[in-house]
C-alpha positions as CSV (number, residue, x, y, z in Angstrom):
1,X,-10.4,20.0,1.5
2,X,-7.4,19.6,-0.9
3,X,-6.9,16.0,-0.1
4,X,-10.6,14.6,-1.2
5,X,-9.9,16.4,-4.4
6,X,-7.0,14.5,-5.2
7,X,-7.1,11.0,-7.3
8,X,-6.3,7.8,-5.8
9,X,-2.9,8.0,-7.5
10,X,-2.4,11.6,-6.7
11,X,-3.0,10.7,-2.9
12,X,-0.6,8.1,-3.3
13,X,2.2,10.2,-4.5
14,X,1.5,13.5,-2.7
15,X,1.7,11.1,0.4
16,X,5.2,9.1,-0.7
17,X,6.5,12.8,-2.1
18,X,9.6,11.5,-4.3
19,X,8.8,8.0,-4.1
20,X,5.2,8.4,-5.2
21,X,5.9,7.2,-8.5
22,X,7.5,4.3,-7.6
23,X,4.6,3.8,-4.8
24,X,2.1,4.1,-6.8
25,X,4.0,1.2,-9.3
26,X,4.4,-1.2,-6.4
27,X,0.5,-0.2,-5.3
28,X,-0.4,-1.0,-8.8
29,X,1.7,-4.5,-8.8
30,X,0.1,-5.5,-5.6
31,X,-3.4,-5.1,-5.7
32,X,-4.3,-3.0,-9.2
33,X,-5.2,-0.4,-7.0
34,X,-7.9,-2.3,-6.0
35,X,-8.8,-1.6,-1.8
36,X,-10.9,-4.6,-1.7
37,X,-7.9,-6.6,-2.8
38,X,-7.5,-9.3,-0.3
39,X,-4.6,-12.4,-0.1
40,X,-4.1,-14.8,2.4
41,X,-0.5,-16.7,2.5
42,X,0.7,-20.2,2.8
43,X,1.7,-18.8,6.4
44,X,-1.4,-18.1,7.2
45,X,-1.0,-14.6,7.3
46,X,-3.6,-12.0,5.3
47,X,-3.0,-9.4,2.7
48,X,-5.2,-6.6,2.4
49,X,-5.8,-3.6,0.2
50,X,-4.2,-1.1,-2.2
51,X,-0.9,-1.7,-0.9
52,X,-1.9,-5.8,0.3
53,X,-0.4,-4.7,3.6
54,X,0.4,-8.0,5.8
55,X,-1.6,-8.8,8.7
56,X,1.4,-8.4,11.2
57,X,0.9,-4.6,11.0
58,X,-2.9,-5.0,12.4
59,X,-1.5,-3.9,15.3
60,X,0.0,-0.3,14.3
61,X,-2.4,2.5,14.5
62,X,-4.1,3.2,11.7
63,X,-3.9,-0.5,10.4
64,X,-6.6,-2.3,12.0
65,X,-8.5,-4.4,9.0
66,X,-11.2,-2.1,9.0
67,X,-8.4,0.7,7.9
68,X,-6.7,-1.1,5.2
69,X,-10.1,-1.9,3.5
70,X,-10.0,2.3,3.1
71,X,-8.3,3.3,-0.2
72,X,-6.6,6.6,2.0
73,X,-6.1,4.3,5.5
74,X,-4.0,1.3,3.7
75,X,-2.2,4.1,1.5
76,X,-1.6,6.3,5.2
77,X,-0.6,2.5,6.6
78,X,1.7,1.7,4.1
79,X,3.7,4.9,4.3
80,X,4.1,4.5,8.0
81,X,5.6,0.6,7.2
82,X,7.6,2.6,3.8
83,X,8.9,5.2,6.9
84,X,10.2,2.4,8.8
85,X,11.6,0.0,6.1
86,X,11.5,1.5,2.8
87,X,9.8,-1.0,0.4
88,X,11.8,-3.7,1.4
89,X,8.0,-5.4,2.6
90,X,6.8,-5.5,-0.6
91,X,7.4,-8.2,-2.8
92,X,6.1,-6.3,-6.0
93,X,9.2,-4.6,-5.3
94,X,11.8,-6.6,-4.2
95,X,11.0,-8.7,-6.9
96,X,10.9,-6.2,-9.6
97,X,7.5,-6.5,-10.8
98,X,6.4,-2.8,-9.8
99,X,9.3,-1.6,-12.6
100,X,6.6,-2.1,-15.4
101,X,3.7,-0.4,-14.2
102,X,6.4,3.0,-13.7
């Protein structure tokens, strides 16, 4: 029951522990926090939800489209794809642009 207390932004960083702030910047820099957020790139791939998690990681459990349109499911996605790469995949932070929503 703890977890639906919780905020959106306190679900993000008790999820991504010490890198929940920086998380919920690059969240915040990608979609405004927004789970219907929706992008689709020049490639021809999609971009979907709180964390505008790529289309290539349909596949992963817990990432199917119907998850990532799911505040919690995209934010649960995203920390597997954080697990695996850090936050290298997003370009909010790669390019900087999470640093001023810290």
């Amino acid at each position: 029951a703890y977890a639906e207390e919780l905020t959106d932004e306190e679900y993000i960083r008790s999820k991504f522990g010490k890198a929940g702030d920086i998380a919920v910047a690059v969240a915040k820099a990608e979609s405004g926090l927004r789970e219907d957020a929706y992008h689709v790139n020049t490639n021809g791939t999609i971009d979907m939800g709180v964390f505008q998690i790529n289309s290539i990681h349909f596949e992963k459990e817990g990432c199917s489209p119907k998850d990532l349109l799911n505040f919690r499911k995209n934010v649960d996605c995203a920390y597997k794809i954080y697990e695996a790469s850090g936050f290298n995949p997003w370009v909010a932070y790669t390019s900087g642009s999470y640093l001023n929503k810290l």
